[in-house]
C-alpha positions in Angstrom: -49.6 -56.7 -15.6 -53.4 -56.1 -15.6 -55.4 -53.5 -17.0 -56.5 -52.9 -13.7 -52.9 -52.6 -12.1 -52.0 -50.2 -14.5 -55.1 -47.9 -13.8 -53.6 -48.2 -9.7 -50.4 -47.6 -10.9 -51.6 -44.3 -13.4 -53.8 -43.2 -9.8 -50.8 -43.4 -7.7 -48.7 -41.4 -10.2 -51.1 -38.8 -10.1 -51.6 -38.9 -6.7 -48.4 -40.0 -4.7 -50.4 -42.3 -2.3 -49.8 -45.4 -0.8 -50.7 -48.3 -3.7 -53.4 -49.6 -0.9 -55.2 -46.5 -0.8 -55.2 -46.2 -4.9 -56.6 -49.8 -5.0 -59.2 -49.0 -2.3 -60.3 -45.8 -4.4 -60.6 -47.8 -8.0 -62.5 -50.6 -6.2 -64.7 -48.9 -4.3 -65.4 -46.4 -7.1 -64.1 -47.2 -10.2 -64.5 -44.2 -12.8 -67.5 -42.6 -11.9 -66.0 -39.6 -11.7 -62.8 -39.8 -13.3 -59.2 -41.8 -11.8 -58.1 -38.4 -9.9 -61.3 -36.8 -9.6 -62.1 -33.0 -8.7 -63.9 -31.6 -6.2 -67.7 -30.6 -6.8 -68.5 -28.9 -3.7 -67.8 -24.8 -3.8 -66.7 -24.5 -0.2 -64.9 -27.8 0.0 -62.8 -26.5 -3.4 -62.4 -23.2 -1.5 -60.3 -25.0 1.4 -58.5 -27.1 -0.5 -57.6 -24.1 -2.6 -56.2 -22.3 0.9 -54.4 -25.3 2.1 -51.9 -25.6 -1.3 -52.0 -21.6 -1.6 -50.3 -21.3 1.9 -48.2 -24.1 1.6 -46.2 -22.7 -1.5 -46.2 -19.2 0.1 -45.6 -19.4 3.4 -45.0 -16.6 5.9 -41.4 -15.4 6.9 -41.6 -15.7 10.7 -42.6 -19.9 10.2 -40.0 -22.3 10.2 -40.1 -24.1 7.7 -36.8 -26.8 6.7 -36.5 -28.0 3.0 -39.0 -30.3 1.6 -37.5 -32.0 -1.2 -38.6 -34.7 -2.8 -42.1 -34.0 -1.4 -45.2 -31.6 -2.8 -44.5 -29.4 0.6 -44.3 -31.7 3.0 -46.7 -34.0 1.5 -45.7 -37.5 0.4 -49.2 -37.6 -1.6 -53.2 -37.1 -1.3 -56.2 -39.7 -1.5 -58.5 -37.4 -3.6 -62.7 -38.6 -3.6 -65.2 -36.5 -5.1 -65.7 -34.3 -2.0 -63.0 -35.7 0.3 -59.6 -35.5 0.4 -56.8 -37.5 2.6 -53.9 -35.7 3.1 -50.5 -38.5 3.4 -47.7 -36.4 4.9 -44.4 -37.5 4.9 -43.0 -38.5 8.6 -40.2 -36.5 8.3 -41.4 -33.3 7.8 -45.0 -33.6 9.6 -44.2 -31.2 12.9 -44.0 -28.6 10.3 -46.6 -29.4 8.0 -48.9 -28.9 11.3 -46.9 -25.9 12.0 -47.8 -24.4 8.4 -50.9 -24.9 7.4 -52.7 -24.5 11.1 -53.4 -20.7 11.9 -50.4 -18.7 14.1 -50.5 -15.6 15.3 -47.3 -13.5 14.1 -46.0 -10.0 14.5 -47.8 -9.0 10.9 -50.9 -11.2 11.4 -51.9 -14.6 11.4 -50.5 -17.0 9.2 -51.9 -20.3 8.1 -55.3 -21.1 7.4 -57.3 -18.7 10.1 -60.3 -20.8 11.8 -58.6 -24.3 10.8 -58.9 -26.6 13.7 -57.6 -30.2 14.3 -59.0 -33.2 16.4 -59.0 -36.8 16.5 -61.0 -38.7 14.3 -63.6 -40.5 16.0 -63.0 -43.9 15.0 -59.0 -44.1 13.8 -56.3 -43.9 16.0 -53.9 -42.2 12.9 -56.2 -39.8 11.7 -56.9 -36.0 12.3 -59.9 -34.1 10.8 -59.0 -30.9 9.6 -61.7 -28.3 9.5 -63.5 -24.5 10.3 -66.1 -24.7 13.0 -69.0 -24.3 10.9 -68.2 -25.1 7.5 -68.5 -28.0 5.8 -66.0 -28.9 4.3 -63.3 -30.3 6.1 -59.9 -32.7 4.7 -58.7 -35.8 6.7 -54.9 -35.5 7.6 -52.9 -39.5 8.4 -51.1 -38.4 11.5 -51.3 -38.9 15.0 -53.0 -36.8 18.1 -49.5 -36.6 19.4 -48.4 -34.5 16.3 -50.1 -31.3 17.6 -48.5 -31.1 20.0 -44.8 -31.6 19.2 -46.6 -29.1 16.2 -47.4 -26.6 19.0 -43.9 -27.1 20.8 -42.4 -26.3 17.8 -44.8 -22.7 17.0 -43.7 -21.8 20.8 -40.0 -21.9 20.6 -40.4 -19.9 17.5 -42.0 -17.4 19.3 -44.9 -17.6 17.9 -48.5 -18.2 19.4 -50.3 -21.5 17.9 -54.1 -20.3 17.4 -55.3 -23.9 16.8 -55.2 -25.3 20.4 -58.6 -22.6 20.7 -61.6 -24.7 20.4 -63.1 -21.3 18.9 -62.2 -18.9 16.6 -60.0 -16.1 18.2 -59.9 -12.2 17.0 -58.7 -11.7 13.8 -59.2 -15.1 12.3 -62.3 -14.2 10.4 -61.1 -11.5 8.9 -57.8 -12.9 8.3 -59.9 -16.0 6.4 -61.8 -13.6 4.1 -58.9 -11.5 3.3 -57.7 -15.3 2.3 -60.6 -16.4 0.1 -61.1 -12.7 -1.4 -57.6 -13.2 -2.7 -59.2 -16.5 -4.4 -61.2 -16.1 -7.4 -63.2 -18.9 -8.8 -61.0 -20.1 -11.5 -57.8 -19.5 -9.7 -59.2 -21.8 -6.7 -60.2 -24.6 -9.0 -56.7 -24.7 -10.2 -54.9 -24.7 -6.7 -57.3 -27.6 -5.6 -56.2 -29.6 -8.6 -52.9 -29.0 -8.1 -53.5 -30.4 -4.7 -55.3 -33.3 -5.9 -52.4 -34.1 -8.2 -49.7 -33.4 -5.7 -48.1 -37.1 -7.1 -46.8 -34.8 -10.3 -45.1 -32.6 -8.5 -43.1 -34.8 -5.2 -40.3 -34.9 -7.4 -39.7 -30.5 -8.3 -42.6 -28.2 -6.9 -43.1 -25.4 -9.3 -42.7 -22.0 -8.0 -46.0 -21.0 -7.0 -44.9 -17.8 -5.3 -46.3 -15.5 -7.1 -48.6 -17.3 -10.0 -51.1 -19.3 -9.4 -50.6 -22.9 -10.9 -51.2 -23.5 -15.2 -53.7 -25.9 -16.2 -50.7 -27.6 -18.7 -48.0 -28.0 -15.5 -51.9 -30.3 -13.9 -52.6 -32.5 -16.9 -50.0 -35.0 -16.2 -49.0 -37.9 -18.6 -52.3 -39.4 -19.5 -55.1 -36.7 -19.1 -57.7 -39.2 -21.4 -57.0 -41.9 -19.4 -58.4 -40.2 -15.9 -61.3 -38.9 -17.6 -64.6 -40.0 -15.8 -66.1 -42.9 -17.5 -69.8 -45.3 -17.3 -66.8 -47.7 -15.5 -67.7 -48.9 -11.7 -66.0 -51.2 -9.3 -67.4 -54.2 -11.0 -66.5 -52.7 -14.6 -69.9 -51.8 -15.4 -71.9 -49.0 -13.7 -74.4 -49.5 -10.8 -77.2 -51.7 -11.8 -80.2 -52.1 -9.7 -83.5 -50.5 -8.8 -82.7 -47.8 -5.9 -86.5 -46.5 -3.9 -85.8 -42.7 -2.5 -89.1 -42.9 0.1 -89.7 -40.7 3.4 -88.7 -42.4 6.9 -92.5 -42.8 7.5 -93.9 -41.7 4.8 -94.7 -38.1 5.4 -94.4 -35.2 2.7 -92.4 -32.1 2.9 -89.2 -33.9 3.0 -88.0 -33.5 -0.9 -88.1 -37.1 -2.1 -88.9 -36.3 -5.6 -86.1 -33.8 -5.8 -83.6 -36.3 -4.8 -84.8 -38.9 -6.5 -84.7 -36.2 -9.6 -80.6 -35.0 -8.7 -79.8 -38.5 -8.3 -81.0 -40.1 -11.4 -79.3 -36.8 -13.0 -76.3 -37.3 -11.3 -76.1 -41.3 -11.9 -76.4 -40.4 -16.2 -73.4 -38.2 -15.1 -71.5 -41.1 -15.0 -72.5 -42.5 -18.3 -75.1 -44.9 -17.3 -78.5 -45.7 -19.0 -81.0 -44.3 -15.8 -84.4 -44.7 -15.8 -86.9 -42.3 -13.5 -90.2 -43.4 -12.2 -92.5 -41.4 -10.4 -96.2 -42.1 -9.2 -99.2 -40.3 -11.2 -99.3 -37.5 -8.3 -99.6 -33.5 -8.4 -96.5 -33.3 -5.8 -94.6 -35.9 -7.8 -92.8 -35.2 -11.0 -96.0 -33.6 -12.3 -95.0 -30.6 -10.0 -91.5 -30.9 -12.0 -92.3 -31.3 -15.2 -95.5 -29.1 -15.8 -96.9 -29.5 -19.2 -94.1 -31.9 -20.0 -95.4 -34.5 -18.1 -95.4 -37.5 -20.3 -98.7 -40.1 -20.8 -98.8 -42.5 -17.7 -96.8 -45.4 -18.9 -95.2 -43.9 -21.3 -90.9 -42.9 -21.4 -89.9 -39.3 -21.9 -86.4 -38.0 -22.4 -85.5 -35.7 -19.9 -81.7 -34.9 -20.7 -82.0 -35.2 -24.3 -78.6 -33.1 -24.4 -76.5 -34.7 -21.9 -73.0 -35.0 -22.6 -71.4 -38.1 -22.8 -73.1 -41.5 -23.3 -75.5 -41.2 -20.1 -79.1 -41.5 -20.6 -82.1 -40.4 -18.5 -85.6 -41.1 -18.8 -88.7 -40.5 -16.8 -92.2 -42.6 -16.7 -95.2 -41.7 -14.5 -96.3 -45.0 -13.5 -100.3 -45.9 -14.4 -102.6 -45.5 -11.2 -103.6 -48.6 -9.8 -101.2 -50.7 -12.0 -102.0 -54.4 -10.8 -98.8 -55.4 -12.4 -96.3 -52.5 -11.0 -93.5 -55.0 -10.1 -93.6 -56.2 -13.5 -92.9 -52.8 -15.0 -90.1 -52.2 -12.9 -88.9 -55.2 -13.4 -88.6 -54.2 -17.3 -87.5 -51.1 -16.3 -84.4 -52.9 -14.5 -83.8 -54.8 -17.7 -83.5 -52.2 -20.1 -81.6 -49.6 -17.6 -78.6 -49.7 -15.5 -80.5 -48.3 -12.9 -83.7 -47.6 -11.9 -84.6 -44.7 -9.3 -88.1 -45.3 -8.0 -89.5 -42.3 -6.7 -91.4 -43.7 -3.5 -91.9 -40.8 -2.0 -94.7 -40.8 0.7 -98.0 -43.2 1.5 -100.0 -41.6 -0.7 -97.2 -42.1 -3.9 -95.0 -45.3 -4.2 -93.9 -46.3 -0.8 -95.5 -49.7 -1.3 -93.2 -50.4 -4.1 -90.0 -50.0 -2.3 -89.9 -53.4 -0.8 -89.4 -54.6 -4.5 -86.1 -52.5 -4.9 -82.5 -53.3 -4.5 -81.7 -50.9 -2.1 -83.4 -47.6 -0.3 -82.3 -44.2 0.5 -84.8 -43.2 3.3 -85.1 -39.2 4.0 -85.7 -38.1 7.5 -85.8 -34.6 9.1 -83.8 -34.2 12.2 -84.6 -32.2 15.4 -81.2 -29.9 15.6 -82.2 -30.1 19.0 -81.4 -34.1 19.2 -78.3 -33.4 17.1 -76.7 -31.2 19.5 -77.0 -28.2 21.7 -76.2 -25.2 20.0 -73.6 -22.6 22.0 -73.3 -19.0 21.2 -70.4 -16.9 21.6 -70.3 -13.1 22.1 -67.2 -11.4 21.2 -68.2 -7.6 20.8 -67.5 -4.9 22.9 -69.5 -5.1 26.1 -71.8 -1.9 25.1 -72.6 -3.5 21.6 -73.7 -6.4 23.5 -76.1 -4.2 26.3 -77.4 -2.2 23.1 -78.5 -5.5 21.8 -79.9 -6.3 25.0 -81.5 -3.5 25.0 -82.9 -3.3 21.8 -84.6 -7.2 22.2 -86.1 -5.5 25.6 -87.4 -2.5 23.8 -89.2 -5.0 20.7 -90.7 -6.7 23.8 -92.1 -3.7 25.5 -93.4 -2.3 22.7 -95.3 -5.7 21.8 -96.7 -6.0 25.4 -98.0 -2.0 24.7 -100.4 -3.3 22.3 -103.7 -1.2 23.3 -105.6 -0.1 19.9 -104.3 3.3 20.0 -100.4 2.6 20.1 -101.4 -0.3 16.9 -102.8 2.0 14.8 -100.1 4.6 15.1 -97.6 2.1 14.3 -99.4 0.6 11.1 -100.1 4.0 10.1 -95.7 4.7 10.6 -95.0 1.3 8.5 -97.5 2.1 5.7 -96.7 5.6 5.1 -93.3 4.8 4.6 -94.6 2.7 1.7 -96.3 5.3 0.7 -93.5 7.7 0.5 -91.1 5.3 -1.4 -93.6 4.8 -3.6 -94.3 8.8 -4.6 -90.3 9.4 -4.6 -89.9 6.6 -7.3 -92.9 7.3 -10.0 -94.4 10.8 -8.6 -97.8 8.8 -8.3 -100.1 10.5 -6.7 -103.6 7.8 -7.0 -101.8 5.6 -4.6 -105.4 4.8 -3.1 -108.5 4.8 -4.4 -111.1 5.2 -1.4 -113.6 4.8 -3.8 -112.6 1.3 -4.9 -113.3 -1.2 -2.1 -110.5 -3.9 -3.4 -108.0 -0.9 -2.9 -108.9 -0.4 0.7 -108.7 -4.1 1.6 -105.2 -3.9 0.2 -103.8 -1.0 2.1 -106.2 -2.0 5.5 -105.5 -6.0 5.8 -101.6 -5.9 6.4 -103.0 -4.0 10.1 -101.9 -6.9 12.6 -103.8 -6.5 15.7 -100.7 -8.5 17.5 -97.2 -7.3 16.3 -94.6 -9.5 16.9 -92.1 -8.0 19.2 -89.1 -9.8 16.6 -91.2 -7.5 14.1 -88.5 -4.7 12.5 -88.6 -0.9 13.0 -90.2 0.7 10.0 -87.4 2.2 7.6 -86.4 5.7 7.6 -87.8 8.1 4.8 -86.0 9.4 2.3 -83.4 11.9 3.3 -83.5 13.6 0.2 -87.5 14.9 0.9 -88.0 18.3 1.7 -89.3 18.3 5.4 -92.7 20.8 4.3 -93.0 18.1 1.6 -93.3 15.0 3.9 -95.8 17.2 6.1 -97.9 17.8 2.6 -97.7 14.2 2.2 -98.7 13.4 5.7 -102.0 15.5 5.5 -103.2 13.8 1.8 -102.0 10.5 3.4 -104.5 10.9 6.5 -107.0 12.7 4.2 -107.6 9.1 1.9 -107.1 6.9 4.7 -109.6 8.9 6.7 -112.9 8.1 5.5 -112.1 3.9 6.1 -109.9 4.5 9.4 -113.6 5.7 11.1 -115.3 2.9 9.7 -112.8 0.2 10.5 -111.4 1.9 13.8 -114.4 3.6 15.2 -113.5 4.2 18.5 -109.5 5.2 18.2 -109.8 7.0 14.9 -109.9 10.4 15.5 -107.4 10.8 18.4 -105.0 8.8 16.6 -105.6 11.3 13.8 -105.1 14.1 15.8 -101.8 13.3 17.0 -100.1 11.0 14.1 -98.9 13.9 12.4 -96.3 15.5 15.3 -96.1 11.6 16.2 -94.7 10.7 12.8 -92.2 13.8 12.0 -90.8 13.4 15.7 -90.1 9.9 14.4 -88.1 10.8 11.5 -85.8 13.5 13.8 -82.4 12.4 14.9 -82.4 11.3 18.7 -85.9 11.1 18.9 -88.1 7.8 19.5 -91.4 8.7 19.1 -92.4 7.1 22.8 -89.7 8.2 24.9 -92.0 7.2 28.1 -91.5 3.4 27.3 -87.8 4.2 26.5 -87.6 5.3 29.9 -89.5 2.7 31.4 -87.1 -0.1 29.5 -83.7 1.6 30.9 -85.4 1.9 34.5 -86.6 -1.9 34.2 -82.9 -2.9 32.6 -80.5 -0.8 35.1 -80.1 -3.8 37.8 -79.2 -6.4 35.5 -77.0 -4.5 33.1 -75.2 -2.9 35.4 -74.5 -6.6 37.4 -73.8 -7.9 33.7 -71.5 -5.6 32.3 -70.7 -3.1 35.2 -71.5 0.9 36.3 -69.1 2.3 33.9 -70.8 0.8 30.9 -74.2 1.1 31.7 -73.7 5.0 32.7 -71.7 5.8 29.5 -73.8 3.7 27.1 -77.3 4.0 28.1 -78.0 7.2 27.4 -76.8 7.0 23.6 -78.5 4.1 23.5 -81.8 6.3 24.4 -81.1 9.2 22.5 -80.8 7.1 19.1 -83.9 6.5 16.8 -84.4 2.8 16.2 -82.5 2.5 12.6 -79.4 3.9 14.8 -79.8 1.1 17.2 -80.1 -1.6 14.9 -77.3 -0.2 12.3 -75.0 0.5 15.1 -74.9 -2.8 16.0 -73.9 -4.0 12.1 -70.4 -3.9 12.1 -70.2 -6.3 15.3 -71.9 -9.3 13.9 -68.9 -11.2 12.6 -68.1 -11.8 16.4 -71.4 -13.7 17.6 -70.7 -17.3 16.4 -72.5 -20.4 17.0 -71.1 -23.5 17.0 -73.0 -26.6 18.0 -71.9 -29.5 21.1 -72.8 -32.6 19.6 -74.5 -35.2 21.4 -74.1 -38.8 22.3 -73.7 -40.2 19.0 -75.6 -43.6 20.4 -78.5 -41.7 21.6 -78.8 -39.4 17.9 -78.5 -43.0 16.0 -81.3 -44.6 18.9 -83.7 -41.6 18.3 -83.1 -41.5 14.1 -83.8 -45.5 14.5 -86.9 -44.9 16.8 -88.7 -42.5 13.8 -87.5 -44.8 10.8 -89.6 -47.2 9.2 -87.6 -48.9 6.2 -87.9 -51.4 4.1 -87.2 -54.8 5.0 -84.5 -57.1 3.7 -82.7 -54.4 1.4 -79.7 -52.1 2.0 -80.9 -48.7 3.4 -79.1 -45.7 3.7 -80.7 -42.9 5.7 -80.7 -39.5 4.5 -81.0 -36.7 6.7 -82.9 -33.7 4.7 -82.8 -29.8 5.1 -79.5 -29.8 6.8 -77.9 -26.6 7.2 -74.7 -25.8 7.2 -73.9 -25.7 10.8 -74.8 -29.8 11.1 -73.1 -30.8 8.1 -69.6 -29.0 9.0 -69.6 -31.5 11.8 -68.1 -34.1 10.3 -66.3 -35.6 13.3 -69.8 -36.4 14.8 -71.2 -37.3 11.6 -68.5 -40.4 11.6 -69.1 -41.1 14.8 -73.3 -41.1 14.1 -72.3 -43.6 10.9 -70.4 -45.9 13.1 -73.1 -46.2 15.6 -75.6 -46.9 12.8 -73.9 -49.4 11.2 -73.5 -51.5 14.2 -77.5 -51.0 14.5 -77.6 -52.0 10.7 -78.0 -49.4 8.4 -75.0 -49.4 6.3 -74.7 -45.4 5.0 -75.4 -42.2 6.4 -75.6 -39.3 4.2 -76.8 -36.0 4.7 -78.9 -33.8 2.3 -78.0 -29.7 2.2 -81.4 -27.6 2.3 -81.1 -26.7 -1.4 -82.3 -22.7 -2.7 -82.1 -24.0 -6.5 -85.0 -26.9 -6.4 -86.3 -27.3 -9.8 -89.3 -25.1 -10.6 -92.8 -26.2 -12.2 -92.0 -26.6 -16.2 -88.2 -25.8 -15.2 -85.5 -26.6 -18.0 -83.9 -29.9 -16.1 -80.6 -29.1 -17.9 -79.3 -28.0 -14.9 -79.3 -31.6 -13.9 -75.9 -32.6 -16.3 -74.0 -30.0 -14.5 -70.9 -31.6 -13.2 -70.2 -29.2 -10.3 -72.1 -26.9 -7.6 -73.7 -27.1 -4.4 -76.5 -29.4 -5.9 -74.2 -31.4 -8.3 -72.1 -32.3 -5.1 -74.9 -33.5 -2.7 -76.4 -35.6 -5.6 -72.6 -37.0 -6.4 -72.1 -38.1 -2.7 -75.5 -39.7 -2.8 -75.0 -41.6 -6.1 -71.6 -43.3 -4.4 -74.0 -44.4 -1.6 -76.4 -45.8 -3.9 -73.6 -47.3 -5.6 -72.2 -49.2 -2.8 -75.7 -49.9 -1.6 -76.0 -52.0 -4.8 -72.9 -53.3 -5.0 -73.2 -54.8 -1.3 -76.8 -56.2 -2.8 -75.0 -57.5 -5.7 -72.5 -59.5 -3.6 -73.1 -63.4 -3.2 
């Protein structure tokens, strides 16, 4: 037998899927990442860590026969880095469903609350499991027709099946946080292994009750041998020169970032990776800060990555006649080459030279889908939110001089105030000192935005004769530049901000209860029509009695029940607009990139295989998309962070470096 056939053999031992499946994995991805990889991705770890918890404690009221001789139900799993396929066994599917997909019982709701099943897009035998929302999502071999026979079986239980509910129903959030609250970080990496591994455990599930599962019952019989290696589908790891450029060459879109994660991630995987960049102030100079090396010359960037990985950077010389060359010599001495070809004004002429292309675009959310909000809160938490948008506007159309300046002088004295109850400080201002008045004067905006906030309240802990002491010495210092700059609305605001302000810290109180009034007489018609007489009369006059922190904090509690999800559109039409604003490079594999996607878009991954398809056939070969990241590398920044195996960036720069892999792999092919 093979060295090879053993390795398929080890994977499926692990894993308890179908040989096919083990052979696809090892040949599309070698050992990049290990035989039975891990998950890198928090919130795809997270579900997988639900699924396994509430299979091996499931509530009393679901039926549930014996599943011997499976790992609940499951025959085995086809883990990826951040994708798992779930291979249940025939014979107990109906209650697989019936387990793991949210039910509402007499104690609560059982299952995973928000979990949703459809059809995948483009197989026949497939379901996509998922939240609305979230990201992550696992991809279940059954049927269509299972959910029902799965919902036929939850009804003559008794029970009510929550999943058929394209949204999320009351109770299912909360019910999912009680869930991940009970799932601490290291207890949730275990349960997702154990998942990943179900293969060890088909034979005698362990009794995972009441304890979580043991790293020794996960290590299995070989744990060195399914340790992530510099070993690809073709033996050796990725070779090629890979250009990360913009769709059309614009800036703003993070090509040097990526390019950055990716060449990190790719000496992950124990390759020899070379970075080049193009002598620019956005490029890796930005990155590197005073660590930028010479143009032309190599500098170690991860001088302390584990394993045998290697990754060096090189700005190349400006106006290099012979840039091909280099890069060719680059190729040589590297398994791969990331070229950072970032915009017009960097490399982007280079990229015709490489061996494949990820190309970064920005997408309209707009052409994605339309988005469709859902209100679940009482009907008066919704009209006080009404209300409150039509008050912001008001007071933004009342924008004469006189109604400005009392509301800058409301927002900076409660600056002011804070700012005495922390230190005692009582030089705040210096009238004397022109550079102190320009600070406290040029925050005045002429033209509030009516999305603008209601200043904070004061301290509560201020004696009242206190603030009013504070309030005289505050107009007293301000005075003298308030004539100057406001000549004409100066001295009656003066007269009256005093009364104005106190009245705004009293309970139940405004401070302009004549445009309060003015709102609820506007509003009456259409509230009432909207949410009826009985509402409106109760409601609207605690809405008008409440100062504006009220309002708002009222409203707090409610939030968890507005959610968004988004319709997706014609997959054809997204792929014909994302091929209409994409200029690539010719004769090379490309895989487009979509940057600064939030969460929303990337949890849909049923349209996102249905937007690969339809790209393919239109020949791009790959579709990835790129989360907006918070933790992009700062000027002179340590780049250690780039050998970290796991994480939000790790994970997006893993599922990247497959595409690039197969991107080269397809190039390498006669």
């Amino acid at each position: 037998m093979s060295r090879d056939s053993n390795t398929i053999l080890l994977r499926q031992q692990y894993t308890g899927e179908p040989r096919q499946a083990a052979h696809a994995f090892y040949q599309a991805r070698g050992l990049y990442f290990g035989l039975v990889p891990d998950v890198t991705d928090p919130a795809q770890q997270l579900l997988e860590a639900a699924l396994v918890r509430t299979l091996a404690r499931p509530h009393p009221q679901i039926p549930a026969p014996s599943t011997a001789g499976t790992f609940f139900g499951l025959r085995g799993v086809s883990p990826d880095i951040d994708t798992l396929v779930l291979w249940p066994h025939p014979d107990h599917l109906t209650q697989l469903l019936g387990r793991i997909l949210p039910v509402r019982t007499d104690s609560g709701i059982a299952g995973i609350p928000g979990l949703r099943a459809r059809p995948h897009p483009s197989r026949t035998d497939t379901l996509l499991l998922a939240r609305p929302g979230h990201r992550a999502h696992l991809t279940l071999r059954a049927r269509p027709a299972a959910l029902q026979q799965a919902e036929d079986h939850i009804l003559a239980a008794g029970l009510e099946p929550l999943w058929p509910a394209r949204t999320s129903q009351p109770g299912e959030r909360q019910a999912w946080d009680r869930l991940a609250g009970a799932l601490p970080p290291e207890e949730t990496a275990l349960w997702s292994r154990a998942l990943r591994r179900a293969g060890l455990h088909t034979g005698q599930t362990p009794n995972w009750t009441r304890t979580a599962p043991e790293p020794g019952q996960l290590d299995g019989p070989k744990p060195q041998r399914i340790a992530a290696r510099p070993v690809g589908p073709a033996g050796d790891p990725a070779r090629g020169i890979i250009a990360v450029t913009s769709s059309r060459g614009q800036g703003g879109l993070g090509c040097t970032t990526t390019a950055l994660t990716l060449a990190g991630a790719l000496a992950r995987t124990g390759a020899q990776v070379a970075l080049i960049g193009a002598d620019d102030p956005n490029g890796l100079h930005r990155i590197l800060g005073p660590a930028t090396p010479q143009p032309g010359q190599w500098h170690d960037l991860l001088p302390d990555l584990p394993g045998p990985g290697t990754l060096r950077g090189m700005i190349l010389p400006p106006g290099t006649p012979n840039a091909e060359v280099l890069l060719a010599d680059a190729a040589r001495g590297h398994d791969t080459v990331v070229l950072d070809a970032g915009t017009a004004f960097q490399l982007r002429h280079l990229a015709g030279h490489a061996d494949a292309a990820v190309v970064i675009t920005d997408l309209d959310p707009e052409v994605w889908g339309a988005t469709e909000i859902l209100d679940r809160r009482p009907d008066w938490a919704q009209m006080w939110d009404w209300l409150n948008t039509r008050y912001l506007t008001a007071r933004a159309r009342a924008s004469d001089a006189h109604s400005q300046l009392l509301r800058f002088l409301d927002e900076t004295f409660e600056m002011y105030v804070w700012d005495r109850v922390s230190d005692n400080n009582t030089d705040v201002y210096d009238a004397d000192d022109p550079a102190d008045t320009d600070a406290w004067w040029d925050d005045f905006q002429p033209d509030p935005d009516p999305e603008d906030d209601e200043p904070l309240p004061l301290p509560q802990d201020v004696d009242a004769e206190l603030l009013d002491l504070w309030r005289q010495h505050f107009l007293t210092f301000l005075g003298r530049e308030g004539a100057i700059r406001h000549p004409h609305t100066w001295a009656a605001v003066a007269a009256v901000w005093i009364d104005h302000n106190r009245n705004l810290d009293l309970p139940g109180s405004t401070g302009d209860e004549a445009l309060v009034k003015e709102v609820l007489r506007e509003a009456a018609p259409t509230a009432i029509a909207r949410w009826g007489e009985q509402t409106w009369q109760e409601h609207h006059p605690r809405w008008a009695a409440a100062n504006a922190h009220t309002r708002k904090d009222s409203l707090t509690p409610w939030q968890h029940l507005i959610e968004e999800t988004i319709q997706p559109a014609d997959p054809a039409a997204t792929a014909q607009f994302l091929l209409a604003h994409l200029d690539r490079p010719d004769n090379i594999p490309t895989a487009l990139a979509i940057a600064h996607v939030d969460n929303a878009l990337d949890a849909e991954q049923h349209h996102l295989a249905a937007l690969r398809d339809a790209l393919r056939a239109e020949g791009i070969p790959a579709l990835t998309v790129l989360p907006d990241l918070h933790d992009q590398p700062a000027r002179g920044e340590n780049l250690q962070f780039l050998a970290r195996p796991s994480g939000q960036e790790a994970a997006a720069a893993n599922r990247l470096t497959l595409v690039v892999a197969d991107l080269l792999a397809t190039r390498a092919r006669p």
